[in-house]
C-alpha positions as CSV (number, residue, x, y, z in Angstrom):
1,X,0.0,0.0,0.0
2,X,1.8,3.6,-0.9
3,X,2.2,6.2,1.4
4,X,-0.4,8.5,-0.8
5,X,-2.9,5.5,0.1
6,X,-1.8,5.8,4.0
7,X,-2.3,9.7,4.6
8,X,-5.6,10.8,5.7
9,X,-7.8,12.9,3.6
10,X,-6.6,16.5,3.9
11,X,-9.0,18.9,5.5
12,X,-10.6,21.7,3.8
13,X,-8.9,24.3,5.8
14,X,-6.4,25.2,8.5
15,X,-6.4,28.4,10.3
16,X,-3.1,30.3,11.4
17,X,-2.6,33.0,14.0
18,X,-0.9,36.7,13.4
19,X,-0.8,39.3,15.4
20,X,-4.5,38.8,17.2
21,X,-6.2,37.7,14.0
22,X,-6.7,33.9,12.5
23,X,-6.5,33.4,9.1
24,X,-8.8,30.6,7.5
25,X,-6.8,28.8,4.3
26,X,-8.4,26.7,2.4
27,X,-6.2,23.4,1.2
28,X,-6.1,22.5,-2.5
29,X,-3.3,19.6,-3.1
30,X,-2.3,19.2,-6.7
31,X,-0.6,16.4,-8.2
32,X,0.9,18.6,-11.1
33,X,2.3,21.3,-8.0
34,X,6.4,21.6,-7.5
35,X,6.2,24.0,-4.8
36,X,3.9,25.4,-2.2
37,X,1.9,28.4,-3.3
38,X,-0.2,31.0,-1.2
39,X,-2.5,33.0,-3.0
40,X,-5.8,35.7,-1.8
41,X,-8.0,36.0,-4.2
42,X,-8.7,39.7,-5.1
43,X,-12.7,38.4,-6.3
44,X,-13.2,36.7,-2.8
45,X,-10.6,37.6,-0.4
46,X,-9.9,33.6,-0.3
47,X,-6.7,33.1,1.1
48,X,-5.9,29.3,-1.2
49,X,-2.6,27.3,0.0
50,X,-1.6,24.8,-2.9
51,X,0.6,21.9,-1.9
52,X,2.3,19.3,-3.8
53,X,0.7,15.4,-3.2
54,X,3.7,14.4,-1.0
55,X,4.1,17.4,1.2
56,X,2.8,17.3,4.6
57,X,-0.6,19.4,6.4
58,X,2.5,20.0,9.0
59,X,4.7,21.4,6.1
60,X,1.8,23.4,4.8
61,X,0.8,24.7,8.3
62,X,4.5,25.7,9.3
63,X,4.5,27.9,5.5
64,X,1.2,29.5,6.0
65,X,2.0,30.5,9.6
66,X,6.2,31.8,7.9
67,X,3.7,34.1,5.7
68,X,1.1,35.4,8.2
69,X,2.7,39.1,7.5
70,X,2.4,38.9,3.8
71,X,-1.5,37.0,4.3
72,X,-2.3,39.8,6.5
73,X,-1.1,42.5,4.3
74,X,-2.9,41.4,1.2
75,X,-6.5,41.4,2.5
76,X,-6.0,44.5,3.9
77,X,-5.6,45.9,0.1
78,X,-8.4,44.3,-1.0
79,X,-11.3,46.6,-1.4
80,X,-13.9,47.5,1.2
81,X,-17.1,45.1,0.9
82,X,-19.8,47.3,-0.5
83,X,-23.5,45.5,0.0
84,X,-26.7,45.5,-1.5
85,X,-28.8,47.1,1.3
86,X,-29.6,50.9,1.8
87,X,-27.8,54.0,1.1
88,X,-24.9,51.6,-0.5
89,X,-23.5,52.8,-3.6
90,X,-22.9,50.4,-6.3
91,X,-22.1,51.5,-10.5
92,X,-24.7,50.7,-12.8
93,X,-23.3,50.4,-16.8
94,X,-20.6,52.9,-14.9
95,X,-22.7,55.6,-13.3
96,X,-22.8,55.6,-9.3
97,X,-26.1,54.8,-8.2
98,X,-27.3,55.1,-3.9
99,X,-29.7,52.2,-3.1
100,X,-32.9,54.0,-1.6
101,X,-36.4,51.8,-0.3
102,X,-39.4,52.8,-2.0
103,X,-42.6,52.4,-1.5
104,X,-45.5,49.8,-3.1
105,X,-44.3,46.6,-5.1
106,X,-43.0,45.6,-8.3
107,X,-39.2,45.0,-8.9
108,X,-36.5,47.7,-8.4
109,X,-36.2,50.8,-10.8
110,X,-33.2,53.0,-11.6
111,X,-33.7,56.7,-11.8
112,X,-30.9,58.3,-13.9
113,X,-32.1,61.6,-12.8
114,X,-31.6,61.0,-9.2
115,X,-28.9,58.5,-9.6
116,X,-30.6,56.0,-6.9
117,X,-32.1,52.6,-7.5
118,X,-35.3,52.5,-6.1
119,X,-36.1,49.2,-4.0
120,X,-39.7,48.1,-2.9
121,X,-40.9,45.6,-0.5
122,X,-38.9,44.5,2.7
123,X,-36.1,45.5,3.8
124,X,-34.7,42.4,4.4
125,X,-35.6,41.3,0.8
126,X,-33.3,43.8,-0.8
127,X,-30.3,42.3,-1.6
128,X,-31.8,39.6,-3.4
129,X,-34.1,42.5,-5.2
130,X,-30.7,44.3,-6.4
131,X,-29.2,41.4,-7.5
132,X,-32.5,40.3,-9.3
133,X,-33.0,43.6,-10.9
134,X,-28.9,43.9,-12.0
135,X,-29.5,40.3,-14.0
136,X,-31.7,41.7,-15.7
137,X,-30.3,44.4,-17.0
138,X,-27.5,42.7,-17.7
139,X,-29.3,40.2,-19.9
140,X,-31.1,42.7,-21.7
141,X,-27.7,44.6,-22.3
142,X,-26.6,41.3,-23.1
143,X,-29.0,40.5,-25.5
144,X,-29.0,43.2,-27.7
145,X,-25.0,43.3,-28.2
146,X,-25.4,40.1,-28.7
147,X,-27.9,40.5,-31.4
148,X,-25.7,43.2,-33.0
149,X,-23.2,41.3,-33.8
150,X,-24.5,38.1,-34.9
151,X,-26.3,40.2,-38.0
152,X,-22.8,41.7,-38.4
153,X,-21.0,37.7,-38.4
154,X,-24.3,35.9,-39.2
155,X,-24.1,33.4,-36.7
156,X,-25.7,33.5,-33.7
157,X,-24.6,31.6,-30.4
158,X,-26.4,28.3,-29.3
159,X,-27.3,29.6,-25.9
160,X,-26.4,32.7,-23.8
161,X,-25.9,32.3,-20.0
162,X,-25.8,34.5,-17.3
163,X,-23.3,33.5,-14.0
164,X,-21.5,35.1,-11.4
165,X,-18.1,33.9,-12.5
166,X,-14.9,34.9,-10.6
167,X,-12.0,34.2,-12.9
168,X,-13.6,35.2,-16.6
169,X,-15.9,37.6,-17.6
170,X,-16.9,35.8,-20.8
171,X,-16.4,32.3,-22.2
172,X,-17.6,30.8,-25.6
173,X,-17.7,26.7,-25.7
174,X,-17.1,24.4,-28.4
175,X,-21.0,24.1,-28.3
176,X,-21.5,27.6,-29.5
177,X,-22.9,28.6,-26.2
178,X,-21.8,32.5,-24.6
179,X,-21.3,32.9,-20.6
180,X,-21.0,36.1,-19.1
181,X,-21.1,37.5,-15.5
182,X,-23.3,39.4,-14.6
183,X,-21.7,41.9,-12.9
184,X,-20.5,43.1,-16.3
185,X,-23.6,45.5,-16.2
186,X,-21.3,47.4,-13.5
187,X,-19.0,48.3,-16.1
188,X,-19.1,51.3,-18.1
189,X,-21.3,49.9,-21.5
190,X,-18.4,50.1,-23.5
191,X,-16.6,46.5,-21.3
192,X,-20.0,44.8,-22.1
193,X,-20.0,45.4,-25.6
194,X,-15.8,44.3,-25.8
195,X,-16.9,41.2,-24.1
196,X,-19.9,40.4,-26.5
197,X,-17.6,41.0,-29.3
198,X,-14.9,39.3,-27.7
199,X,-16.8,35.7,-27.3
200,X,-18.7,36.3,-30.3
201,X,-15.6,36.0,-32.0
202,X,-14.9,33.0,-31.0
203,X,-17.5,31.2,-32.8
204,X,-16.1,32.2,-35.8
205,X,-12.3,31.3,-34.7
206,X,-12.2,29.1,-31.4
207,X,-8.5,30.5,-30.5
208,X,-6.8,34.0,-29.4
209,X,-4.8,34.0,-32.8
210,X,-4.0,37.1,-34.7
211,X,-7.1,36.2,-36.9
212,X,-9.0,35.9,-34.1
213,X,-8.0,39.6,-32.7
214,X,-8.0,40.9,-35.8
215,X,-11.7,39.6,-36.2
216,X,-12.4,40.9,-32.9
217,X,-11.0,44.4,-33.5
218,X,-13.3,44.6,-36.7
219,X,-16.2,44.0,-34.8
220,X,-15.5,46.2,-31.6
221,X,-13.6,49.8,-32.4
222,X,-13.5,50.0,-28.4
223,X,-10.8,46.8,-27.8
224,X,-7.8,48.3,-26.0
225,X,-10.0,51.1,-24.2
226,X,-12.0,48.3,-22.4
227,X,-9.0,46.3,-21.5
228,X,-7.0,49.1,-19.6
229,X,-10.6,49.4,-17.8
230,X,-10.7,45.7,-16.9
231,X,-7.3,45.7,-16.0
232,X,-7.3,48.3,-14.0
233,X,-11.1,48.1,-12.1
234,X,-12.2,44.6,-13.5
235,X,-11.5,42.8,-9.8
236,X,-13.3,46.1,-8.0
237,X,-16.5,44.4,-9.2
238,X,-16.4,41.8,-7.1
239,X,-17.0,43.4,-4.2
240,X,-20.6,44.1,-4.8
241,X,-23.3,42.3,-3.4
């Protein structure tokens, strides 16, 4: 029987002390891994520890507890939480808007003069009323850039879905089929519109060659503008909601 067989099953996290705080890591072993890695995630503020399969939960916890410092001063970078309740602001297609309650029923309602996003119903319903209310604009955004450019490549996707994806804004399949995240209706309308272009590309060439950019820089005059945005603000969105 090998060692591998032997171990126990790792757990799914181990927590380490710094200066008054504990930090939860979560434990993802790798067989393909040379080296132990630490990584936060800027989406989530996950704090990942990836091992290789024959180092030790003793070796891992002695290297997460050597980097406590560097764990510590990582999260405290990441951006504030902002969430969906009242008098939050959150950016809708790029425009600051304050989440205020109003009155009656029906679904939530942006009013560009005011910049606020009106939210009926209870109060304790209204994050799940913001998020509701930001899917669907986003698949109506979505939708129509979507339709845009499949008269201008004359295909059109097999299906578009909508998800709340953390490490791509945008994938195409070999299926046809178009995912986005949702949280693209944050964005200023021109990042949309780059993505839709972007994946619609792809059904045309399934690769990031220089035909495929090329294709996509036909289709979208806005390619380089809306990269330096994500770049730059793309993990900001995250922290929404």
């Amino acid at each position: 029987m090998t060692r591998a067989l032997l171990r126990r099953p790792d757990p799914d996290h181990i927590e380490i002390a710094h200066e008054g705080q504990t930090f939860r890591i979560a434990i993802l072993r790798r067989p393909t891994a040379r080296r132990l890695t630490l990584r936060v995630s800027s989406a989530t503020g996950a704090v990942v520890l990836t091992l290789p399969t024959r180092s030790s939960l003793a070796t891992a916890q002695k290297f997460a507890q050597s980097h406590g410092g560097w764990i510590a001063t990582r999260l405290a970078k990441l951006p504030e939480r902002v969430p969906f309740a009242v008098d939050s602001v959150i950016p809708l297609r790029g425009v600051p808007h304050r989440i205020v309650p109003r009155d009656g029923r029906g679904t939530a309602e942006a009013d560009p003069a005011s910049a606020t996003l009106g939210v009926p119903g209870d109060p304790a319903h209204m994050s799940r009323r913001v998020r509701e209310f930001l899917m669907r604009e986003a698949r109506r955004d979505l939708s129509h850039a979507v339709a845009v450019y499949a008269a201008r490549l004359g295909r059109r996707p097999a299906r578009v879905t909508l998800r709340d994806t953390r490490s791509r804004w945008g994938s195409c399949t070999a299926r046809g089929e178009l995912n986005f995240s949702w949280r693209l209706i944050l964005a200023p309308p021109v990042v949309l519109d780059y993505l839709v272009a972007h994946e619609m590309a792809h059904l045309r060439e399934m690769n990031h060659s220089p035909r495929f950019w090329a294709l996509t820089h036909e289709l979208c005059p806005h390619v380089d503008e809306a990269e330096r945005w994500l770049k730059r603000h793309g993990s900001e969105l995250h922290r929404y909601g």
